[in-house]
C-alpha positions as CSV (number, residue, x, y, z in Angstrom):
1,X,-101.4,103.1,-140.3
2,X,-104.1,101.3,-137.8
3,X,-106.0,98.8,-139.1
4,X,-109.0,97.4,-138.1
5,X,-110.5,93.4,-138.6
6,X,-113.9,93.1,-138.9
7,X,-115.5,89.6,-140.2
8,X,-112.4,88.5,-141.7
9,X,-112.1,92.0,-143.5
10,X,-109.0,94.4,-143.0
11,X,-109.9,98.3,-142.7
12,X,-107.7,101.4,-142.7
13,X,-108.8,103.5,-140.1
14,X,-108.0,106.3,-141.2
15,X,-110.0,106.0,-144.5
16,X,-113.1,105.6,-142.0
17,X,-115.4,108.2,-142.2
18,X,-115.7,110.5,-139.0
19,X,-118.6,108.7,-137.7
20,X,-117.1,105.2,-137.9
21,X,-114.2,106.6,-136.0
22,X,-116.5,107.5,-133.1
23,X,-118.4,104.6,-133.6
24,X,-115.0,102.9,-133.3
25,X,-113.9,105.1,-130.0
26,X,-117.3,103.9,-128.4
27,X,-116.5,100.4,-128.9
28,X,-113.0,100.9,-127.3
29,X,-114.3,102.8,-124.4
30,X,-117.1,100.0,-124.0
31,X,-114.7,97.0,-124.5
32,X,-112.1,99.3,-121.6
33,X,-115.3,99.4,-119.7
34,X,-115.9,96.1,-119.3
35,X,-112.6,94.9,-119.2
36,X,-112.5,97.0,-115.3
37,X,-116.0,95.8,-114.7
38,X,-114.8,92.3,-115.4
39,X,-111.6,92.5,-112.8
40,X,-113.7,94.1,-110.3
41,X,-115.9,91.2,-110.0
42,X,-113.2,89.1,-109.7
43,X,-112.2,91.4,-106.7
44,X,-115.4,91.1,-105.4
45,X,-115.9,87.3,-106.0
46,X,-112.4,86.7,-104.0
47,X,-114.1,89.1,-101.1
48,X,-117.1,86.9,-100.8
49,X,-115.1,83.8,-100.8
50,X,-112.8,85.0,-98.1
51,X,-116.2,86.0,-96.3
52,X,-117.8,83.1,-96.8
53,X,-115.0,81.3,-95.5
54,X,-114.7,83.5,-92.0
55,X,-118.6,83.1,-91.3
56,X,-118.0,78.9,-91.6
57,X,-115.2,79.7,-89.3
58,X,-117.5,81.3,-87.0
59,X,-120.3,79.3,-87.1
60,X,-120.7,76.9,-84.1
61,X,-119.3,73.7,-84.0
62,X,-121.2,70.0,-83.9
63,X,-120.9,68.2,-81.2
């Protein structure tokens, strides 16, 4: 049995109507969603840093 906390109050999800359910499966999918977008910009952020750092690298010198 799967249960299900929301604002303090415990639900069994399987006494959840139908459309709760999917309402339920959309948050999951949303939450998964975001959850990979979240890691890919941390991907990305690391990408620009290590960017950022080879263009100081490159720039010229002062003299």
């Amino acid at each position: 049995m799967a249960t299900l906390n929301i604002d303090g109050k415990e639900y069994d999800t399987e006494q959840l109507s139908e459309a709760a359910r999917e309402q339920l499966a959309s948050i999951q999918l949303v939450d998964q969603k975001l959850a990979q977008l979240q890691q890919e910009a941390a991907i990305l952020q690391t990408a620009r840093n290590a960017y950022a750092q080879a263009l100081q690298a490159e720039l010229p010198k002062e003299s």
